[in-house]
C-alpha positions as CSV (number, residue, x, y, z in Angstrom):
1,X,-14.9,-84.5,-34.7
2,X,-18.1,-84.4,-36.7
3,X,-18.2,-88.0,-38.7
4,X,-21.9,-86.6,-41.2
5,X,-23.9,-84.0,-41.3
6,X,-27.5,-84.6,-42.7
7,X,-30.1,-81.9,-44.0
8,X,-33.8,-82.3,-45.2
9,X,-35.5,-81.1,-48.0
10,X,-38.6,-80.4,-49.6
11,X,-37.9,-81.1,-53.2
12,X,-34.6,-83.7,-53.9
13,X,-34.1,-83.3,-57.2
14,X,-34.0,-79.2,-57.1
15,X,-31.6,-80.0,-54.2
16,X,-29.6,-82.5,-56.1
17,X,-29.3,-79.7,-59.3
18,X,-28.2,-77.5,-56.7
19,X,-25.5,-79.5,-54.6
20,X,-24.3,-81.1,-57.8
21,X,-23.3,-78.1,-59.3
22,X,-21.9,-76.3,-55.9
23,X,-19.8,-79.3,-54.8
24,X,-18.1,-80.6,-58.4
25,X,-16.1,-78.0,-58.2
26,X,-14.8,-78.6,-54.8
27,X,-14.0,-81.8,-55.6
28,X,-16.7,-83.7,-54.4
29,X,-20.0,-85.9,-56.1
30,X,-22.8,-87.4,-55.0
31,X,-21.5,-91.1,-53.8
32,X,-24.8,-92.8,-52.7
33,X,-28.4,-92.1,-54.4
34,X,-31.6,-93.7,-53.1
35,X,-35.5,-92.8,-52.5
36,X,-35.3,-90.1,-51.0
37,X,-31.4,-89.6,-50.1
38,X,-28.0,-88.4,-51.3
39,X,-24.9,-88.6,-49.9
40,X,-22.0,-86.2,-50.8
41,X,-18.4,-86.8,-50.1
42,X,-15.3,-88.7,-52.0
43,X,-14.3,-92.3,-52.0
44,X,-12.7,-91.7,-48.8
45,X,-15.9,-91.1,-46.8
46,X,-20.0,-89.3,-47.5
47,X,-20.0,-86.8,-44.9
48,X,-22.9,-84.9,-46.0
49,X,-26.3,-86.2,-46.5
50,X,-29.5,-84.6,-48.1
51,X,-32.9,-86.1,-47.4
52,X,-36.4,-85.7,-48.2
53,X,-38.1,-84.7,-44.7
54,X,-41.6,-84.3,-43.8
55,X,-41.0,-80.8,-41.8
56,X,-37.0,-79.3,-43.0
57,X,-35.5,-76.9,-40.7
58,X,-37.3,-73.4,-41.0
59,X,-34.9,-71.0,-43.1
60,X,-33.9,-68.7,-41.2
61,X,-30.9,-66.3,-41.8
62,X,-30.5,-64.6,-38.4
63,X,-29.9,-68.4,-36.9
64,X,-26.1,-68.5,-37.7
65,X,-26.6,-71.8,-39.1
66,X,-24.5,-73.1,-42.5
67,X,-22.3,-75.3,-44.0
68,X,-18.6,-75.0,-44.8
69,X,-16.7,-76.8,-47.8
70,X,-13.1,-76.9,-47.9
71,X,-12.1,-75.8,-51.4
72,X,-8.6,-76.2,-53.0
73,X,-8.3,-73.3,-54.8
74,X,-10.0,-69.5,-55.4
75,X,-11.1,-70.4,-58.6
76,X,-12.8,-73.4,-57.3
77,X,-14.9,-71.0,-54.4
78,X,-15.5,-68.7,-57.8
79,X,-17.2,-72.1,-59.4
80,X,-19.1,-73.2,-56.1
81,X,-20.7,-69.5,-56.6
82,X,-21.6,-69.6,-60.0
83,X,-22.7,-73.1,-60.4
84,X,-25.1,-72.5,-57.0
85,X,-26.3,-69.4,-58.9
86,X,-27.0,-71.0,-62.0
87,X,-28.9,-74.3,-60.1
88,X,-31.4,-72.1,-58.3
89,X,-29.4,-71.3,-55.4
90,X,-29.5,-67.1,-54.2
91,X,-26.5,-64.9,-53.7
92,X,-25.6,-64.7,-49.6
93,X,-22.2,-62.8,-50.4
94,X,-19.6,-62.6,-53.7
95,X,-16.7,-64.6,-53.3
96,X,-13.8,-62.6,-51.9
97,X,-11.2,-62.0,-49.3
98,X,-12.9,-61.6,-45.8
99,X,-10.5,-59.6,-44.2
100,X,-12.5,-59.4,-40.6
101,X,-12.0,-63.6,-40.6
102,X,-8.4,-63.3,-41.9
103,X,-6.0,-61.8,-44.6
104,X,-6.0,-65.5,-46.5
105,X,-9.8,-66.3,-45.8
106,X,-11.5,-66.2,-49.3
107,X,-15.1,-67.5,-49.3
108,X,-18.3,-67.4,-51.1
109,X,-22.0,-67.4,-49.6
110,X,-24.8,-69.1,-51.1
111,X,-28.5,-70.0,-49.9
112,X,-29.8,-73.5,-51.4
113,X,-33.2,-73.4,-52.2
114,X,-34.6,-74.8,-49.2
115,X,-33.0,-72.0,-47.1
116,X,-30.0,-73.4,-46.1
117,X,-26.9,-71.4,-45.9
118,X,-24.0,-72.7,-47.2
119,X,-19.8,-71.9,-48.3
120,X,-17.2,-72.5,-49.4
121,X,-13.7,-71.7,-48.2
122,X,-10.2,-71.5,-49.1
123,X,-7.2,-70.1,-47.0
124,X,-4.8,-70.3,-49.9
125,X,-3.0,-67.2,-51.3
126,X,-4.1,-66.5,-55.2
């Protein structure tokens, strides 16, 4: 349903450090670099852009705004965690089962450092 999603930022290369190490191990890179823009995805499609902007989105963490990645695997949502961590991104819950979304819902929270809130998810067992 939803062909790109596209965020602004204040500082690209702190976002770049940040969604480089967060989506590698979910399989993705960053596909298109310019002035000012990125574009994450795979070969088959960019569906997530990060710009510079003028005036980002206010952080706000009571807005129920983020972003999902599919991850294959439990190891790689253990990776999306620890490389956000490392690349200046702030803990927004450990990755674990979330047994109120389902028994097989394993997930890990992050906040980038412009505020956005962002996860990854994986609904395989082990």
């Amino acid at each position: 349903m939803i062909n790109h999603v596209s965020i602004g930022v204040r500082d690209l290369a702190k976002a770049k450090r940040f969604y480089d190490a967060v989506l590698k191990p979910l399989g993705y890179a960053c596909q298109s670099e310019s002035e000012g823009s990125l574009g994450y995805g795979s070969k088959a499609g960019i569906p997530f852009w990060v710009n510079t902007a003028d005036h980002p989105v206010k952080a706000d963490l009571k807005s129920g705004l983020h972003f999902c990645f599919d991850a294959e695997s439990r190891k790689a949502v253990d990776a999306f965690h620890a490389g956000g961590l490392k690349a200046g991104g702030k803990d927004n819950g450990q990755p674990g089962i979330r047994e109120a979304y389902s028994p097989t819902y394993y997930a890990a929270f992050l906040v980038d450092p412009d505020g956005y809130r962002v996860e990854a998810y994986c609904s395989k067992k082990g």
